[in-house]
N, C-alpha and C positions, 0 to 999 in steps of 0.2 A: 262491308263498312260503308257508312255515309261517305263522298268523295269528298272533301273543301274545293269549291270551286273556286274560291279570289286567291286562295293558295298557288290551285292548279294554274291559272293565268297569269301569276307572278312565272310560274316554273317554264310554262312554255312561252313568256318572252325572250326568258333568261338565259335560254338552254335549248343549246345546238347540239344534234345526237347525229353525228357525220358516220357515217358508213360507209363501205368500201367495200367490193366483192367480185367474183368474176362474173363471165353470165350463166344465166340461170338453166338454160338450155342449150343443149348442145345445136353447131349451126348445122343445117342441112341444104343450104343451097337454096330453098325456096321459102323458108318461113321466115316472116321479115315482124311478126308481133313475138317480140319476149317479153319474159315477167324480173320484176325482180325477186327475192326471196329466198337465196341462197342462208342469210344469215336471221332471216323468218322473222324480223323485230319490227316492222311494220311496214305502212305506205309512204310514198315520199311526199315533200312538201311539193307544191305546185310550183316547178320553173327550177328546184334542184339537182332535178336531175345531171348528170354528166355522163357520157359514155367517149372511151379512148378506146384505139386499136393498134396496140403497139405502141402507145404511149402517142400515138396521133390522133387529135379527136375527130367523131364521125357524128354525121346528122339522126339525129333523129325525133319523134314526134313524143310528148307524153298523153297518155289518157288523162282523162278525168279522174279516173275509179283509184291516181295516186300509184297503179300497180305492174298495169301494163304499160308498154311505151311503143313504137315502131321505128323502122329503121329506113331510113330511102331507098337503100338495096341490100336485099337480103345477101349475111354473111355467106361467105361459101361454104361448103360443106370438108372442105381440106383444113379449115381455119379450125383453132384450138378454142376451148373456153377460155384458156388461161391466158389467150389474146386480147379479151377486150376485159377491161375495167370500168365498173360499174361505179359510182358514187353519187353520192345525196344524201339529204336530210331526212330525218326521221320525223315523222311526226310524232312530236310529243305525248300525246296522249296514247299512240298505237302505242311505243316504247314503254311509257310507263306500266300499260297495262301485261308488253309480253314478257317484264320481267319480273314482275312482282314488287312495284313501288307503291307504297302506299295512296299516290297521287294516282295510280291507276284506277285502283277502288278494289282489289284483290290482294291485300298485301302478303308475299310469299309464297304466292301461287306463278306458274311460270307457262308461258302457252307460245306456240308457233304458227308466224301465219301462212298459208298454204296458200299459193294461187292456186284457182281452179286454170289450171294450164291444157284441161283437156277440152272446156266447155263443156262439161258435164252438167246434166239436164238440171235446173232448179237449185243448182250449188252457187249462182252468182259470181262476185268477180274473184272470190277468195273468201277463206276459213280459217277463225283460231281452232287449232288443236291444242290440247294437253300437252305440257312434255313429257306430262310422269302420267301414267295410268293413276285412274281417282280413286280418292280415299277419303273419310270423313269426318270432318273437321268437329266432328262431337255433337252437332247439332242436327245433325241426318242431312245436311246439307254438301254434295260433292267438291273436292278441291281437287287443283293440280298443283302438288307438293312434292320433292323429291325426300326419302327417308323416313318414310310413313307406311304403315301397313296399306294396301290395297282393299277397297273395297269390297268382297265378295260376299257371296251367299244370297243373291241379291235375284230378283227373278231380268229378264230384258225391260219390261213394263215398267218393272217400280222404279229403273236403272233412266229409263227415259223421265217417269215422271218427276224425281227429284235433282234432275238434272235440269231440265226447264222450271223447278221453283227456283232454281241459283237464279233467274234473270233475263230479262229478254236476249231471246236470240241463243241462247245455251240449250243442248242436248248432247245425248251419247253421237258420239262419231258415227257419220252415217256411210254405207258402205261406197257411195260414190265420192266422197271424202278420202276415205282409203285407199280405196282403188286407186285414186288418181297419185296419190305418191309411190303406192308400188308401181305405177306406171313408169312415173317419173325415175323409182329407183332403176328401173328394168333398163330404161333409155339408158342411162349413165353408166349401168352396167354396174352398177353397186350390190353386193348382197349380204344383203343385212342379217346379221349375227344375234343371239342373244341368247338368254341365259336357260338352255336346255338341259339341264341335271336330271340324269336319270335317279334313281333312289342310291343313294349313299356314294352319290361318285363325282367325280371333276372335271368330268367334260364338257367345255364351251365351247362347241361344236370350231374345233381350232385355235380359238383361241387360250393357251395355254397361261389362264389366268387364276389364280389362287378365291377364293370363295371369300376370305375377308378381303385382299382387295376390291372386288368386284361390289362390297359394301351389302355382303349378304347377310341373312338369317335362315337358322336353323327351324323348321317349323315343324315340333316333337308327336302333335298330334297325327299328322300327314307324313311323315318320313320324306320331305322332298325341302329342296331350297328356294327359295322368295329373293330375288335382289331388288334392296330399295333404293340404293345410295346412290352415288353421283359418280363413282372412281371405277367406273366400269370403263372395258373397251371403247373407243371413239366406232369401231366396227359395230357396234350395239345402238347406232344410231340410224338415222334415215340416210342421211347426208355424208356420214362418214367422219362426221366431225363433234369436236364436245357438247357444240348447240345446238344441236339435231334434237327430234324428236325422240325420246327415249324410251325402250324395253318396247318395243311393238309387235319383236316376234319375243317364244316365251314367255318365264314367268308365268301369268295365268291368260287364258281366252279371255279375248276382248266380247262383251255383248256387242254387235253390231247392227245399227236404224237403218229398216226400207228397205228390206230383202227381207223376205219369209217363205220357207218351203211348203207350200199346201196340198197336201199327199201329192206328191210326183210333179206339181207343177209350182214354176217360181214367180212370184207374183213381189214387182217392185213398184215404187213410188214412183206417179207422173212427176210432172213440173209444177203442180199444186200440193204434191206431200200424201195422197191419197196412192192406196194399193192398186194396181193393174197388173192383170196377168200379162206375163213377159213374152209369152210364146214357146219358151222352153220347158221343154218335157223332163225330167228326171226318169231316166227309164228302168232303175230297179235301187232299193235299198242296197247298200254297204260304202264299203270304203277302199280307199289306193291311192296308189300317188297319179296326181295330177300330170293327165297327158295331153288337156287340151284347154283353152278360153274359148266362150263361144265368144266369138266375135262375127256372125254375119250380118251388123253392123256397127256404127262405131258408137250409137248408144248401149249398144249391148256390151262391145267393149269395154265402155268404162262401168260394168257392174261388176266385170270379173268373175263371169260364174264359173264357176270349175266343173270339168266332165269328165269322170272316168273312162269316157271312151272317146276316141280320137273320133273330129265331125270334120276339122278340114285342115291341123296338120298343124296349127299355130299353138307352139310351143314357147313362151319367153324362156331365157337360157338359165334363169336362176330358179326354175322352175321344177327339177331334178327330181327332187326330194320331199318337194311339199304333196302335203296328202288332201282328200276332201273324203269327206263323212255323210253319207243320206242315210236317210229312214222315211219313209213315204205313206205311213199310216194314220197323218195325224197335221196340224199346223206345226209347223219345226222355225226355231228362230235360224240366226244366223251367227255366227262365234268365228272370229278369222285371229291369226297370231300363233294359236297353238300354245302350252302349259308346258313347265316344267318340265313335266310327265311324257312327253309327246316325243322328244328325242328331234332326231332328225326330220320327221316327217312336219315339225313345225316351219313357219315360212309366210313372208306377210300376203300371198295368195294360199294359203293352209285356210279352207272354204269347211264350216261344221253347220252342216244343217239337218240336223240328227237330235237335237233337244226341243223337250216338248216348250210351250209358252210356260209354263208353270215352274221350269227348271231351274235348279239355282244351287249351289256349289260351293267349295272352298278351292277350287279351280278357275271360277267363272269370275269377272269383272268387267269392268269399261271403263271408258275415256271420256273425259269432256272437248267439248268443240262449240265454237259458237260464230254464228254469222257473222257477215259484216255488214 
């Protein structure tokens, strides 16, 4: 939709959007740059910020970018999140846009924004994400709606292409996007739950949640269940909380930007958005659960590539059960989340790069995301 802008300038005189939160990262003794973004609804205004520690306020610096801030001395590493208090204003226009106001110019659509907290290559200061995986608002155009069928059937390509018609700066979630909040989940020690129905059965991998509440449908052709709605576990979140990013693991494989298997070797996106071979070898077709990340460095960290075979022992702990998928005969995309279908072995490092480019499913969909 057209935005009104003399509207929108009425609205963000008029209107203060105060926020409150803990902090965003846990302390460790030496890292003195945090982010805000706990409750994802955008940047702050310049000079609102506030941070307390124990209800005693502490110094600290803001950035420019609205997202980052710094602290004089870095928290200690014994200190709590739920020690310091975070508050500021919203900017207007991020707000309107991450909850679906019409002044946003998406009305109904709902998106979270992600600091890039890892400095991951070419991702900038932060990203909206979806909070519902996309679905199509009838015009072949992508949205992020909660109670809507998903997207599928869809190839990775055409899933990119009419995801950047929605608008500048929109595409499918790119894998260093991702990566960075299962990073993030991994630090906090959160592990993220969602809707793994095996064929005719009630298993939410723990969470002992009934299939209409969880706001599901029955899907006759597939014999498996789809949750679209909202009244799902808060554990079905990123965050752990209701305005988390939503259904990430489960449900259906997410198509994931900038990671492609090309027979046995991974070839990801520089800092220009352009393919480069990684250095990583895929050393034989199949699948298992995931025993390693490569990590020998910390750009290869935040790709997240999954290894069936242990290289040097770096396991994250919610890592158990999640599987990864090759086939090395062909260009293979990349699918992270895990289906329905997938049970246990789904998991937001569940790594599929076993589908040809041409692939496309009643399984398969994606997310919207867009720069800032």
């Amino acid at each position: 939709m057209k935005i009104n802008y003399d509207n929108f300038s009425r609205y963000a005189t008029d209107t203060v959007i105060n926020q409150s939160e803990p902090l965003f990262l846990k302390p460790d003794g030496n890292r003195k740059r945090y982010c805000i973004g706990w409750n994802g609804v955008g940047r702050y205004v310049p000079g609102s910020l506030t941070v307390t520690y124990k209800n005693t306020p502490v110094n600290v610096t803001e950035e420019d970018n609205g997202i980052f801030f710094n602290f004089d001395t870095a928290p200690s590493a014994s200190d709590s999140i739920d020690d310091f208090e975070i508050t500021y204003v919203v900017r207007p226009l991020d707000y309107a846009f991450s909850v679906g106001d019409e002044l946003g110019g998406y009305e109904g659509e709902e998106y979270f924004l992600f600091p890039n907290w890892n400095n991951a290559l070419g991702e900038g200061d932060g990203f909206w994400i979806g909070k519902w995986g996309a679905s199509n608002n009838g015009n072949n155009i992508p949205q992020s709606k909660s109670g809507v069928n998903f997207w599928c059937n869809i190839t990775r390509d055409s899933a990119i292409s009419v995801s950047r018609s929605k608008g500048k700066g929109f595409n499918i979630v790119t894998n260093r996007e991702w990566v960075s909040i299962a990073r993030w989940c991994e630090h906090h020690e959160i592990h993220v739950k969602g809707n793994i129905y095996g064929q005719q059965t009630n298993n939410l991998d723990g969470d002992y949640t009934t299939l209409a509440q969880a706001g599901g449908g029955y899907n006759a052709s597939s014999g498996y269940h789809f949750v679209t709605g909202t009244t799902f576990p808060d554990t079905w979140n990123h965050n752990g909380k209701s305005d988390g990013i939503h259904n990430m693991v489960g449900n259906v494989w997410e198509f994931i930007d900038g990671l492609e298997n090309r027979g046995g070797e991974i070839w990801i996106y520089d800092e220009n958005g352009n393919y480069v071979d990684s250095g990583v070898s895929v050393s034989s077709s199949g699948n298992g659960n995931i025993v390693d990340i490569v990590n020998t460095s910390e750009e290869l960290l935040n790709e997240g590539i999954a290894n069936t075979v242990s290289t040097n022992g770096f396991v994250p702990n919610n890592l158990d059960e999640d599987y990864a998928w090759y086939t090395n005969n062909q260009t293979n995309v990349l699918f992270r989340g895990g289906s329905s279908i997938d049970g246990l072995q789904c998991g937001l490092w569940a790594f599929g790069v076993d589908s040809a480019l041409s692939y496309s499913d009643w399984i398969g969909g994606f997310r919207l995301a867009r720069k800032i």
